[in-house]
N, C-alpha and C positions, 0 to 999 in steps of 0.2 A: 431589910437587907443589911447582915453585916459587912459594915464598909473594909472594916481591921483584915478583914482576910483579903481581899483584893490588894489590901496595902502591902501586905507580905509577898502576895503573890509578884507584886508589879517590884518589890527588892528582889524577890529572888528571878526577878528576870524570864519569868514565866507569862508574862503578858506586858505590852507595851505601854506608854505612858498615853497616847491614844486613846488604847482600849481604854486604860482607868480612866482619863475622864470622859469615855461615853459611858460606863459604867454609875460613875459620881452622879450625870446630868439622867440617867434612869432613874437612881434611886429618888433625886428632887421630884421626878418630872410626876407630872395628875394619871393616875392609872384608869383607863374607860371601862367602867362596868357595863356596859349599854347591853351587850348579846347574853350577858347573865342575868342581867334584870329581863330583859324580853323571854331570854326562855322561860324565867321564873313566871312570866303571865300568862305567856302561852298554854304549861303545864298546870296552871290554876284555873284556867280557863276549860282546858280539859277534865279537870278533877273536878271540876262544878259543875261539868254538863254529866259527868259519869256518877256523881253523887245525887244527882235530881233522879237520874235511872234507878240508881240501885233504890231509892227512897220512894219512888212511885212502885218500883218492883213489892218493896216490902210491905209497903202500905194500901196496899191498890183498895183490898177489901172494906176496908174503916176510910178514907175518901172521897173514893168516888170518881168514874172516869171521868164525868164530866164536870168538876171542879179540877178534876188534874188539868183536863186540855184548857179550860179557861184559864187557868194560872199558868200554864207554857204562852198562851195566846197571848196574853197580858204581858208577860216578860218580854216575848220575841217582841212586839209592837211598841213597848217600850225600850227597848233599845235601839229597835230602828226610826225613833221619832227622833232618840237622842244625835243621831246620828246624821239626821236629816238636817236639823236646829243646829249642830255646829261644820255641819261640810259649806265647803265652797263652789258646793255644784257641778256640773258636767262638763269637760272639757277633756278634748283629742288628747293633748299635752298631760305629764306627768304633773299629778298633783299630792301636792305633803301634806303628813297627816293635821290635822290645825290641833290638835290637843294627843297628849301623852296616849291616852285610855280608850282614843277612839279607835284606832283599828280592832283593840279586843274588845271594846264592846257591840263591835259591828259582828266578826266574828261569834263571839257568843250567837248575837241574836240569828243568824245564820242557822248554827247550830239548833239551836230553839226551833226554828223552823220549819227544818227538816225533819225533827223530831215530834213536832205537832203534824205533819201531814203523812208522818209515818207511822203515828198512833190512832189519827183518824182511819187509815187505811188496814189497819191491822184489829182495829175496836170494831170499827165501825165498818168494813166495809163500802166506803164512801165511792170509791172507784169500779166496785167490784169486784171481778177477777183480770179487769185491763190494767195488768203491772205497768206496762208503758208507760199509762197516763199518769199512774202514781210517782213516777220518777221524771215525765215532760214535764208537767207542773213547777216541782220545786229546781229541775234546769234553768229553765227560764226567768224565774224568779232571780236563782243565783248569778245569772248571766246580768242578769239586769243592775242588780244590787254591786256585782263585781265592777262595771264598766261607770254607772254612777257614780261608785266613792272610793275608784282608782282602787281597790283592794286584793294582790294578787293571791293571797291566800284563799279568797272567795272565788277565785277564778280557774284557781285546782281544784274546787269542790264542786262549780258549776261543768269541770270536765270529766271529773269522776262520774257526774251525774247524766254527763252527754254518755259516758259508756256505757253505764247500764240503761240506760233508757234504748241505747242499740242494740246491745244483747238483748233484753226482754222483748224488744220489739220482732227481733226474728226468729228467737226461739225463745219463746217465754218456759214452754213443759220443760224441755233438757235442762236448763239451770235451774226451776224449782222444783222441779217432782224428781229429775231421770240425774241428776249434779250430772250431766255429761254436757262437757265443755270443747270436746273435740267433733263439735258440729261441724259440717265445713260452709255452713251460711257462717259461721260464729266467724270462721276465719276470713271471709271475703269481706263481711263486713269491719274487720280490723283492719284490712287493707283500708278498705276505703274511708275510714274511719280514722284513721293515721293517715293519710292523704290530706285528708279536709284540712287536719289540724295543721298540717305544714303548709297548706295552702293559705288558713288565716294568720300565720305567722309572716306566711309573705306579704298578705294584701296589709295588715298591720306596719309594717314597713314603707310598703310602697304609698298606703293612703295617709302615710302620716297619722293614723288612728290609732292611738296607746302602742306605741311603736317597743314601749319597755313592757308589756304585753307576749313580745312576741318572741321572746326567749323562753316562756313557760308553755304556749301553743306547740313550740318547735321542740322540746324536754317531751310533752307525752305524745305527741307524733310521732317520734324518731321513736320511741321505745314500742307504742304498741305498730308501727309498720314492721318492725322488725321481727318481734315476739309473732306477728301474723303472717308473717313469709317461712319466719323457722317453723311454724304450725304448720302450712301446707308443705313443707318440705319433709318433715315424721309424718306427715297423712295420706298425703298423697303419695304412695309407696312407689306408684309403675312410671310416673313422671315426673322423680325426683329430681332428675336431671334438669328439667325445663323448671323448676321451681327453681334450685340453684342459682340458676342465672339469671333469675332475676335478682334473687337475694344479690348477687354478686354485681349485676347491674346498679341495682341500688345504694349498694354502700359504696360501690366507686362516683357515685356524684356525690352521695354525703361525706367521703373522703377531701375529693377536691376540694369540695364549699367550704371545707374544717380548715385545709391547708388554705384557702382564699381569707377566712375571716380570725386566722389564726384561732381557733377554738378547738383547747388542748382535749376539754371533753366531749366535745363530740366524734373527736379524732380517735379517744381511746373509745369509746360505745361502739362506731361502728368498725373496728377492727374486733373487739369482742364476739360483736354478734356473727362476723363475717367469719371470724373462727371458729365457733362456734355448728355453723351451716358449714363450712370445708371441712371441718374434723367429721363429722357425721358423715359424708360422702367418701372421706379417705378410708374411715374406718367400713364403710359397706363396702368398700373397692378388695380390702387389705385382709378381711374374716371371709368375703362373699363361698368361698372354698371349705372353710368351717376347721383348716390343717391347723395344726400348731405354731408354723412359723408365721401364719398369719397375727397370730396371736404376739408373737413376739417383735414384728416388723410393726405391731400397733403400738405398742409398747416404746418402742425404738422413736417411731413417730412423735407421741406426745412426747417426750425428753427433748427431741431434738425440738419439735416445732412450740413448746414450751421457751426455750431458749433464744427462739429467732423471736416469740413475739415479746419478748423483754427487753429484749435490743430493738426491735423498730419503736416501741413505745419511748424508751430512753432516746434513743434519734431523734424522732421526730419532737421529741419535748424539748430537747436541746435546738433544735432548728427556728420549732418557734418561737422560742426566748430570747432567741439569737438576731432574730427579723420582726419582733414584735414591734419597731420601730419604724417598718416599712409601711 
């Protein structure tokens, strides 16, 4: 940082003597790389599990599947022994990482994992054609792995894993033979599906069990209950109406709970989603005629109601910064 020009600046009266010395006590002060060294391992960690891919891809024929699965097997188990050897064991309470290198190599071995049981299942047929069991499996695993060595990255992947193991389990054809995703078992189970997960975000809380857990349970429940109420809201055409309300039910509790725990984003998500379901209904109310001026009072609509939700967003952002002390 050149200092000289602050100095000019602060003669010519352009910044105060203050500012320069918070300026002067930046420039001494230790700069934290922490979130660029992390992404940098993150991103390495992905370019080595994508580099193993591409190199079994390329290599498959000269090989051999099965020395590739032993050498994934061997890696994943070696990471996870490393892992085992420096963790501090199981406990309800948040636990920190005890070395630099072990969350990504837990991670990795994760990866690893998944990848050995989805090459067993893709090689070999191990499962057969019960996709379910091919994704309950490494669930459970990651569920397990997530909860022992406190890892929340491991506990998005054991929820990704929870969903499709949902989906396949009620429509396994539609998602791999028919890609038809507007099942509506697909959608009742994202209902309930996004229920559970807000349900173990609460009992996390209330049981006192990985309580810092239950921000990431409550992140992909909020999203797929919502994604699965606008689904039957475009599907269910003749009882849209009755689908709205619930939509509209539901985001005014996850409204309050936002304004209750002041949480700016779940406050913006469910005003999204909730505009989303009311634009959809204004807009069938406002074309249902198929006239021109429908088209034009639609038009009218998003501008205006465009408008209204920038200003409740900036309100309420204001409001909770305001009382974020209460």
């Amino acid at each position: 940082m050149d200092i000289r020009l602050f100095k000019k600046l602060l003669e010519q009266q352009l910044i105060s003597e203050t500012e320069f010395e918070n300026i002067k006590r930046q420039d001494t002060a230790p700069v934290s790389v922490y979130w660029e060294v992390t992404s940098v391992l993150y991103i390495g960690i992905l370019l080595l599990t994508g580099g193993l891919g591409i190199l079994v891809y390329k290599n498959i024929d000269t090989i051999g599947h099965a020395v590739i699965i032993a050498l994934i097997a061997a890696m994943s188990i070696s990471c996870f022994a490393y892992c085992y050897k420096n963790s501090k064991g199981y406990s309800n309470q948040k636990i920190e990482s005890p070395k630099v290198l072990f969350d990504y190599v837990l991670l990795f071995g994760c990866l690893l994992l998944l990848t050995f049981i989805a090459y067993l299942q893709f090689e070999y047929k191990v499962f057969g054609t019960d996709w379910g069991m091919a994704t309950f499996i490494p669930m459970v695993l990651l569920f397990f792995v997530a909860y022992y060595f406190d890892h929340l990255g491991v506990l998005s992947m054991a929820i990704t894993n929870l969903a499709a193991w949902a989906g396949f389990t009620v429509a396994p054809l539609n998602i791999v033979d028919a890609n038809d995703f507007s099942d509506k078992k697909l959608i009742y189970t994202g209902i309930i599906l996004g229920a559970g997960l807000l349900a173990l975000s609460f009992v996390s809380i209330k049981r006192h069990i990985k309580e810092h857990f239950a921000f990431t349970y409550k992140n992909f429940g909020a999203h797929i209950l919502f994604i699965s109420l606008l689904a039957g809201l475009f599907h269910f055409d003749h009882i849209y109406l009755l689908w709205f309300l619930i939509l509209a039910t539901v985001a005014f509790l996850f409204f309050k709970n936002s304004i209750a725990e002041k949480s700016f984003y779940f406050l913006v998500l469910t005003v999204l989603y909730f505009y989303i379901g009311g634009s959809y209904v204004v807009c069938r109310v406002l074309v249902s005629g198929g006239s021109t001026g429908g088209l034009y009072t639609t038009s009218i609509y998003f501008i205006a109601s465009g408008i209204g939700l920038i200003k409740t967003l900036i309100y309420y952002n204001q409001f909770l910064r305001k009382n974020a002390h209460l």
